[in-house]
C-alpha positions in Angstrom: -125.4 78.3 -72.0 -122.6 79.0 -69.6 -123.0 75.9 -67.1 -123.1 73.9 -70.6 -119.6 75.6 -71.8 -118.5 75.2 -67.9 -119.5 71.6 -68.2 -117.6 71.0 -71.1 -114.5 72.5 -69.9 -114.7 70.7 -67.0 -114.8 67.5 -69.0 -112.0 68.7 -70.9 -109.6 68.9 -67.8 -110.6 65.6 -66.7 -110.0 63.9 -69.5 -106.2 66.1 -69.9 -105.4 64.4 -66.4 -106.5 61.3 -67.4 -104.7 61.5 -70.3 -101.3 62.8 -68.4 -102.1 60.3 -65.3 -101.9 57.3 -68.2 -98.8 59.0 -69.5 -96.8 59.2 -66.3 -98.0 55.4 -65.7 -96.8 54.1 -68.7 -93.2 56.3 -68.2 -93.1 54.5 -65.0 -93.5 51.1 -66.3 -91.0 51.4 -69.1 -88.2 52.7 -66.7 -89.4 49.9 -64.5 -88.6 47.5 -67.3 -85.2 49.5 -68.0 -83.8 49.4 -65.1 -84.9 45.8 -64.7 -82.8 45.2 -67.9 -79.7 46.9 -66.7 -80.0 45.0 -63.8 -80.2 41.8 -65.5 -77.3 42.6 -67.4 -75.3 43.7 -65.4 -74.9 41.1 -62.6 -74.5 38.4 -65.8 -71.4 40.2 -66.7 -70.5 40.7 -62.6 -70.8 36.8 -62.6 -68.7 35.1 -65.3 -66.2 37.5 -66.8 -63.3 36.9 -68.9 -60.6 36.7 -66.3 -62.8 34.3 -64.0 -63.2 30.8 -64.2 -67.1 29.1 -64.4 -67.4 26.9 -61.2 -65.9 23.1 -62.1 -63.8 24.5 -64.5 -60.0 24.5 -64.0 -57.0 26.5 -65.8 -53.3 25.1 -66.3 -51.2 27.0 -64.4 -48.7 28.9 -67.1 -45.3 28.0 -67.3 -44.4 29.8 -70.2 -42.9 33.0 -70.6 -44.7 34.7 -73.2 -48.3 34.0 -75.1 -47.3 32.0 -77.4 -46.2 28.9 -75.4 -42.9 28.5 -75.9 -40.1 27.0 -73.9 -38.7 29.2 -71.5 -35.3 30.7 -72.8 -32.0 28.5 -72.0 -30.1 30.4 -69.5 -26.9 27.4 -69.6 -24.6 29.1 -71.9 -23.0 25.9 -74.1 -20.7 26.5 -76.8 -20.7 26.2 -80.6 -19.4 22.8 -81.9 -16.7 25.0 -83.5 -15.7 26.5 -79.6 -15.8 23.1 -78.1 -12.3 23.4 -77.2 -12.8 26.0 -74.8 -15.0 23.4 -72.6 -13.5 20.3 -72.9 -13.4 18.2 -69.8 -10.4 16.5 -68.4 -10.6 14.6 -65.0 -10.2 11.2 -63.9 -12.6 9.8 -65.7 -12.2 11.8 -69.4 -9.1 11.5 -70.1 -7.2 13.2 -73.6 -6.3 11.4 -76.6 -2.8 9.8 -76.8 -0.2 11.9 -77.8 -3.0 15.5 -77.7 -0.8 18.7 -78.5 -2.4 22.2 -78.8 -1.1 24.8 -80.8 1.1 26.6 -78.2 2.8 29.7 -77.7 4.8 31.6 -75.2 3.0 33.9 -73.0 3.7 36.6 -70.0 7.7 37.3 -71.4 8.2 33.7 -70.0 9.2 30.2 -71.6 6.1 28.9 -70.5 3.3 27.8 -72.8 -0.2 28.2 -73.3 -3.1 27.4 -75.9 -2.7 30.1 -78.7 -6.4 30.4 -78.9 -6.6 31.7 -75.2 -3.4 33.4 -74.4 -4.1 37.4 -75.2 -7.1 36.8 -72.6 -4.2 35.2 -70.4 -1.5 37.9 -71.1 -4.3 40.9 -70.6 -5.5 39.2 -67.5 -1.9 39.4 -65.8 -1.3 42.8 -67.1 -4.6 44.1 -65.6 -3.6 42.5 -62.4 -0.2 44.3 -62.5 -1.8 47.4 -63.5 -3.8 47.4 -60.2 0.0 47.2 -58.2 -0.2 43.2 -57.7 2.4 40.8 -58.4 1.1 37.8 -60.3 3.5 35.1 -61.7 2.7 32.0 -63.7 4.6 29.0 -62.5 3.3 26.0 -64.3 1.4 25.9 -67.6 1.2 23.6 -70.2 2.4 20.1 -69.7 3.6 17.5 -72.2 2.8 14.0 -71.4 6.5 13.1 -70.4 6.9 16.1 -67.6 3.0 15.4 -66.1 4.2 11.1 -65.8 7.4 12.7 -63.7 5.1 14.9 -61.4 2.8 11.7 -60.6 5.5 9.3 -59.8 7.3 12.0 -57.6 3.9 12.3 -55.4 3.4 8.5 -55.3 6.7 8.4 -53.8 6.1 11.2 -51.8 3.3 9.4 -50.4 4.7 6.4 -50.3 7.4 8.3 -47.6 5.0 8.8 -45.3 4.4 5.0 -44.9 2.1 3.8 -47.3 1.9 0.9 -49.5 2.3 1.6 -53.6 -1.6 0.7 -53.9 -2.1 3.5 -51.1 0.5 6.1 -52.4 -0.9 5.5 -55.8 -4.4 6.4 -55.1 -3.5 9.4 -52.7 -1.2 10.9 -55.5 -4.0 10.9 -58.0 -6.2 13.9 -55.4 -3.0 15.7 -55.6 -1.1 15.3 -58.8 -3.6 14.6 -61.9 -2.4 11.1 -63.7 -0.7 11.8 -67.0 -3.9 12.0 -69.7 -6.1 13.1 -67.0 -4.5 16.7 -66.2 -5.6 19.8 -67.4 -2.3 21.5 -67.8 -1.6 19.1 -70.5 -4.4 20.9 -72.5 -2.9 24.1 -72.9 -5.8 25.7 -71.3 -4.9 25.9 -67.5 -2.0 27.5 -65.7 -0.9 28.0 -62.1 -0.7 31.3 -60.7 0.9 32.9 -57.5 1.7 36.1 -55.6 5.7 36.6 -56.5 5.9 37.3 -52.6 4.5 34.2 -51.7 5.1 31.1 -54.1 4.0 28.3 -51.7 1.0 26.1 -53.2 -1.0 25.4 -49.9 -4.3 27.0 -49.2 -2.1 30.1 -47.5 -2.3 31.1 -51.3 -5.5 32.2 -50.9 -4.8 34.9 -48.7 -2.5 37.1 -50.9 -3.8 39.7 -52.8 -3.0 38.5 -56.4 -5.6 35.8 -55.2 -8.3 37.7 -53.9 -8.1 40.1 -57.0 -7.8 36.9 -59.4 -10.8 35.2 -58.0 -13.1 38.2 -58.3 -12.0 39.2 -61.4 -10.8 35.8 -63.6 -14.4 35.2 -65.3 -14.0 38.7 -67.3 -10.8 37.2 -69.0 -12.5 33.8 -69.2 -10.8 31.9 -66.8 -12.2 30.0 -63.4 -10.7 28.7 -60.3 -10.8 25.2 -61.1 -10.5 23.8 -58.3 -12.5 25.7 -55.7 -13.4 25.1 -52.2 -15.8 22.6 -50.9 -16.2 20.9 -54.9 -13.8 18.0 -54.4 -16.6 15.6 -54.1 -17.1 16.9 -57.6 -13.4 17.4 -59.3 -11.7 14.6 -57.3 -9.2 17.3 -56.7 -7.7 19.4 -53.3 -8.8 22.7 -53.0 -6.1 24.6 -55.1 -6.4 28.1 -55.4 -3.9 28.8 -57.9 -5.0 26.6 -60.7 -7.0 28.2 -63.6 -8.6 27.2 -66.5 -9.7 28.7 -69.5 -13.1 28.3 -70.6 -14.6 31.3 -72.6 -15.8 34.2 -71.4 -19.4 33.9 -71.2 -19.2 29.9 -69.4 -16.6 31.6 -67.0 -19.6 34.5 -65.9 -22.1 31.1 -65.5 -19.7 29.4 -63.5 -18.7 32.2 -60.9 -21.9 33.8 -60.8 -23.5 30.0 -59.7 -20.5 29.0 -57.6 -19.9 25.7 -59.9 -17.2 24.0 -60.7 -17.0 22.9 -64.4 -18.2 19.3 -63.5 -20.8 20.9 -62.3 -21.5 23.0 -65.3 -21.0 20.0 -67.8 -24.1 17.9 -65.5 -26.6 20.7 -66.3 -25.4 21.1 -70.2 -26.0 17.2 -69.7 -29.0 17.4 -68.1 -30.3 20.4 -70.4 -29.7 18.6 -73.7 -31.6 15.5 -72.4 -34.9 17.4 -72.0 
C-alpha cells in the first residue's frame, strides 16, 4: 500500500516538471518571438524616418523663408506712388520737365530755398550739427532753370581756358556742372553744404568735421551724399562731398548702410519690380 501511494506521488512530481518544463518552453518561445518583433520594428523605423530621404529620391532645396512657400520678404525699401517725389532721379539721362518748380521755402535763417516737403528734416539736420559744436553752412540750394544755364556756360568757358575746343569744354563741363534740366539743385531736394571755416569745394572738404559728422549721420534726417567716392562710373559726376540730397528717411538708411549711390538704388528697385 505504501510503495503504491509512493508510486503515485512519484508520478505526480514528474508529471508537475513536465508540466513546468513545457511552461518555461513555451515562455521562452513567445519572448523569442517578442523580441524578434521589436527587433523587426525597430530597425524599419531606424531605416526610413521622416527626416530621411528613401535612396533615389531627391528633395528641392528650400528657398523660402517660412512653411508656407512664400517669396522671401523685399528688403529694397521703394516708396508709395504718393512719396515718389522723394526718389525722383535726375542725371544726365533723366532730365526734369520744362519749366518744373517745387513748392519752396526759405530754410536755415537764410534766403536760400528748399523743397517744403523736406525742409524741417533739413533745418533739424543743421541744428543737430550745431548742437554737437560744428559749423555747418548751406551755400547753394535750389536752382531755377535761368541761374543753373549761367553755372554751365561759366565751366565750359572755364574749360575752354585751359585750351580746349567748345566740343571738349562742353563735355568736360557736364562731370562738373550738371546741364540745366539735368541738376538736382533744380529740384528743391539737394543742397550744398560746408564747414564755415573752410568753404572751398574740392575734396579737402572732406576732411572738416562738419563733413565727417554729416556723412555719418545724414541718412537719420533723410539725406545722402550724392555724389560719393568711387560711384562716378555710376552718377557721371566728381566726387563732391558737399552735395546732398534728400530722399526719405528709410531709402537714405538703404543707401548708406549698402554704400550705393541712388543710381545704384534705382537699378535694384528696377531690377526688383522686374521679377
Amino acid at each position: 500500500m505504501q510503495e503504491e501511494r509512493k508510486s503515485r506521488v512519484q508520478s505526480q512530481q514528474q508529471k508537475k516538471q513536465q508540466q513546468t518544463k513545457l511552461l518555461v518552453l513555451i515562455l521562452v518561445v513567445v519572448l523569442i518571438g517578442a523580441c524578434a518583433v521589436l527587433f523587426l520594428h525597430g530597425a524599419g523605423e531606424s531605416e526610413t524616418p521622416e527626416d530621411v530621404v528613401p535612396p533615389g529620391e531627391t528633395v528641392d532645396a528650400d528657398t523660402t523663408s517660412d512653411a508656407g512657400g512664400t517669396e522671401p520678404e523685399i528688403i529694397i525699401p521703394v516708396v508709395s506712388e504718393e512719396d515718389s517725389w522723394k526718389t525722383v532721379l535726375v542725371n544726365s539721362s533723366h532730365a526734369l520737365a520744362d519749366g518744373y518748380v517745387p513748392e519752396l521755402v526759405t530754410v536755415d535763417n537764410t534766403s536760400f530755398k528748399f523743397d517744403a516737403r523736406a525742409a524741417e528734416d533739413l533745418n533739424t539736420m543743421l541744428q543737430d550739427a550745431r548742437t554737437e559744436g560744428l559749423a555747418p553752412m548751406i551755400c547753394s540750394s535750389y536752382r531755377a532753370w535761368e541761374r543753373q544755364t549761367a553755372l554751365f556756360e561759366k565751366q565750359v568757358a572755364k574749360q575752354q581756358a585751359t585750351g580746349l575746343s567748345y566740343e571738349e569744354a562742353y563735355e568736360k563741363a557736364k562731370s562738373v556742372v550738371a546741364y540745366p534740366g539735368t541738376s538736382e539743385h533744380q529740384t528743391g531736394l539737394a543742397t550744398d553744404i560746408v564747414a564755415t571755416s573752410h568753404q572751398l569745394l574740392d575734396d579737402s572738404q572732406a576732411e572738416t568735421a562738419e563733413q565727417q559728422w554729416l556723412m555719418e549721420n545724414c541718412w537719420k534726417y533723410g539725406f545722402i551724399l550724392r555724389y560719393p567716392l568711387g560711384k562716378s562710373e555710376y552718377t557721371g559726376i566728381i566726387y563732391e562731398p558737399w552735395h546732398y540730397r534728400y530722399v526719405g528717411k528709410e531709402v537714405a538708411q538703404y543707401i548708406t548702410e549698402n554704400d550705393l549711390c541712388l543710381e545704384e538704388y534705382w537699378q535694384l528697385v528696377e531690377n526688383q519690380q522686374a521679377q
